[in-house]
N, C-alpha and C positions, 0 to 999 in steps of 0.2 A: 080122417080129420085129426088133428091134433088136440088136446088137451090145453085148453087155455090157461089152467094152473102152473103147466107144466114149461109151455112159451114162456109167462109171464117171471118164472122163477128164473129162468134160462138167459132171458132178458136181464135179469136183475144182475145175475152172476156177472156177467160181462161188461155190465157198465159199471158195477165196481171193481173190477178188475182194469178197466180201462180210466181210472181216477175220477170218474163223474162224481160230484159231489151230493148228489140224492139219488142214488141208483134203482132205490124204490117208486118215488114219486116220478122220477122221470119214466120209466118204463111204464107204469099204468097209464100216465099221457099220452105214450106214444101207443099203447093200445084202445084204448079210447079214444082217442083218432080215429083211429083204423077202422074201428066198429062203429065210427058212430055214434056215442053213446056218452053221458057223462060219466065222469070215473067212477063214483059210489056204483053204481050199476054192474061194474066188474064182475062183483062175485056172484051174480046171478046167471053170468054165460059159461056154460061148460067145456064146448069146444068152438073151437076157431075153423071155416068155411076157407079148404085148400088156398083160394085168392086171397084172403087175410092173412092167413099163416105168412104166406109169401113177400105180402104188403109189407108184412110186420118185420120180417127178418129184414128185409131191405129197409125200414126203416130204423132198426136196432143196429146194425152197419153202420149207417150216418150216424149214431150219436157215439158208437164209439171209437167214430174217428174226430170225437169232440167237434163235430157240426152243432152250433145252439139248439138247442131244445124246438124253440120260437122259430127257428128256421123251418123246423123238419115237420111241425105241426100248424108253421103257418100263422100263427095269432100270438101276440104279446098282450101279458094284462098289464093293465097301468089304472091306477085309481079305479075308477067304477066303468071304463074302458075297455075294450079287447080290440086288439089293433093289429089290422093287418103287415105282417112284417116278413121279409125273404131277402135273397142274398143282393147286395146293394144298398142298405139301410140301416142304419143302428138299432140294436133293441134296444128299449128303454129299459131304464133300470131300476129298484125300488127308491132308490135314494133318488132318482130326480123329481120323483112325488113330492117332496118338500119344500121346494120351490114355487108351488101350489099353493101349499099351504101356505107361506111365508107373504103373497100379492094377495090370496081372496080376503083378506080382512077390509083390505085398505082400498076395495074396491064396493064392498057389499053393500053403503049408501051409493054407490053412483049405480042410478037405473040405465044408462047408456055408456058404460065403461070403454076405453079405444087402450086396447092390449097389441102390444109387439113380442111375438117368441122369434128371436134370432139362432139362425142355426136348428131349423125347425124338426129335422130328420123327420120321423114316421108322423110328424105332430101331434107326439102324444101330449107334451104342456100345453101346445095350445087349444088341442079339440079337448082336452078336461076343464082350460079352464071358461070354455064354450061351452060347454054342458054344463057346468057346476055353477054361471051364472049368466044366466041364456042370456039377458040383456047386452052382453060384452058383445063388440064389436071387434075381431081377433085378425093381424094379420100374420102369417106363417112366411117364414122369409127362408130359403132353402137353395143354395145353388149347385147342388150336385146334380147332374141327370135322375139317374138313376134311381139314389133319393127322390127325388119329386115324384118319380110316379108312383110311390108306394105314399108319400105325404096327399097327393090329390086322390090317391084313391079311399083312403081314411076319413078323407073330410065328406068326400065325396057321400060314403056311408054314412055318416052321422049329420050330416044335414043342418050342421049346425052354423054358426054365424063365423066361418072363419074364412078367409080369403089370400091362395095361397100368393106368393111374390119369389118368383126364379131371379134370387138377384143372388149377390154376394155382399156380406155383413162389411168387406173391404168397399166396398162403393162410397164413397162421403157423399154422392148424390139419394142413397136409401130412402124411398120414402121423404125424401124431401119436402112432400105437399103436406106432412105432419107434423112438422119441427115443430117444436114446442108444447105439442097437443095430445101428448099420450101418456096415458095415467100410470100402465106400469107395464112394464120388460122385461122377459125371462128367456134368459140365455142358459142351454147348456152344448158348448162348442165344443168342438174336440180340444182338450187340453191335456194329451199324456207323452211325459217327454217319450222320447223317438228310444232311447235305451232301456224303458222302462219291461221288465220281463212281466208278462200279461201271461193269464188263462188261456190256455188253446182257443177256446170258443171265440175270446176276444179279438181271435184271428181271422174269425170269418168277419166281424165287421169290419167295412170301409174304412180302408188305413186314412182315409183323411178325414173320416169325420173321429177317427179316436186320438192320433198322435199329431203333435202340433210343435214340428221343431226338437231341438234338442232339451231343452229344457221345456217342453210343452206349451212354454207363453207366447207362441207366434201369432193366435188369433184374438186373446183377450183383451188385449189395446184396441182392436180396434169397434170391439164388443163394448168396450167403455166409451169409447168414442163418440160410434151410432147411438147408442143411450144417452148421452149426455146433451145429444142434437135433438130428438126426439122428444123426449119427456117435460111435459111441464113444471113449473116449479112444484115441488111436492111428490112427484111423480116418483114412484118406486122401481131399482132395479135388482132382481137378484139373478145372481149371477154362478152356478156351477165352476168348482175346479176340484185339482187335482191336490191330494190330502199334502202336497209338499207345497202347497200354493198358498195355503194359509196369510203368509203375513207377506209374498209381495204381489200378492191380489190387493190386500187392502194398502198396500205402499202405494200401487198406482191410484187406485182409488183416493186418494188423499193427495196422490201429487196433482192428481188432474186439477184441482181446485174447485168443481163444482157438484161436489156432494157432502152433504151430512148425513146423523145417523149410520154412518159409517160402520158394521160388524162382522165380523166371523160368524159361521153357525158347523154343529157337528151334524154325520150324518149319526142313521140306527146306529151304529157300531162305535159312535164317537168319533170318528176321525174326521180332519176338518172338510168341510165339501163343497160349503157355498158360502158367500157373503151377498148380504141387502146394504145398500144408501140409497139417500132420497136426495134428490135434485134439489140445488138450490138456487134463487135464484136469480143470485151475481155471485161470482166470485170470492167476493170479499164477507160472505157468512160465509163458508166454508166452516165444517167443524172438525 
């Protein structure tokens, strides 16, 4: 048998050798995997069982040929979620947790809230904000294969009030039986321009749900669009982009003509990530 101190150090060595950017934290995940076990528990097993050892090394492989972490373990956290995720689906990432926080205000008097997450991928914004306020009424709108079945198997888990929809956010027919009737939308689409040099890892997700065109803005028009059909007057949407989108996110925003409250927001690190407006309801307030 091996020496689990000694795998785990070994581990370590290699995936900072190979540029992982927490070579410690990831390798006790990917042993804690293995075993079964929560990571705290680590330092109570002393050797690793010939099929672990094995498990392991074949797993310690995949991460440092910068396969995501969340692939090779299977689960992505998201808020007070763990979500099943694998190759075909975006992970979710901590910044798009903001966008949560940014709708459940303006949601928390209404006891029967009607939520749209467009571009739904693993749906993690929409099963958090199903859980985080059960009453919500949530649909998930998701047109990639592939995606979808890690999105219905999520929902599927958590039993929560969400209902998924295989369409595409390009349809102007979306959801059409709710024009005007939904209280707030969270989109986080693919928006990274096509020349943008990304993280290895970023390489395993779904080149269409990450790069969007040359300049990244091929899908947010029409994310503006479906929102603007959708939501009632007052209705909130916040919207995910990319830190160089800042100001002609909120351009279109403003050109469309039917939203106020109009803003920018930073993500943790400050850089710009998403903007909220709230529907109005003609044209002519616009702010």
């Amino acid at each position: 048998m091996t020496a689990a101190r000694a795998a785990l150090a070994d581990a370590i060595a290699q995936f900072a050798a190979a540029g992982v950017g927490s070579p410690r934290v990831d390798a006790e995940l990917v042993l804690a995997h293995v075993l079964g076990v929560a990571r705290p528990r680590l330092p109570l097993i002393d050797e690793l069982e010939p099929a672990d050892d094995e498990r392991f090394a074949e797993l310690v492989r995949r991460r440092v040929a910068r396969e995501p972490l969340q692939y090779i373990v299977g689960r992505a956290p998201f808020r007070y979620l763990d979500l099943a995720v694998g190759p075909g689906v975006f992970v979710p990432r901590p910044e798009t947790e903001l966008l949560v926080d940014a709708v459940l205000p303006g949601l928390a008097d209404l006891a029967r809230p009607l939520v749209v997450d467009l571009c739904a991928g693993s749906g993690a914004l929409a099963l958090a904000i199903a859980t985080e306020h059960p009453g919500a009424r949530v649909y998930a709108v998701e047109c990639a294969t592939a995606a979808l079945k890690w999105l219905r198997r999520n929902v599927d888990a958590a039993r929560a009030g969400v209902t998924v929809v295989a369409a595409d956010v390009a349809d102007s027919e979306l959801l059409s039986e709710l024009g005007g009737q939904v209280d707030a939308i969270v989109s986080n689409p693919p928006y990274v321009p096509r020349t943008t040099v990304v993280e290895p890892e970023v390489h395993a997700d779904p080149p269409e749900a990450v790069f969007a065109g040359t300049d990244g803005m091929s899908v947010i028009p029409a994310v503006i669009a479906r929102a603007a059909e959708l939501l009632r007057a007052g209705g909130e949407l916040a919207l995910e982009h990319d830190d160089t989108h800042a100001v002609a996110v909120l351009e279109l925003l403003r050109a469309d003509g039917r939203w106020r409250r109009i803003a920018g927001h930073t993500d943790l690190a400050a850089r710009p990530r998403f903007a909220t407006a709230r529907r109005v309801a003609a044209p002519s307030t616009a702010g």
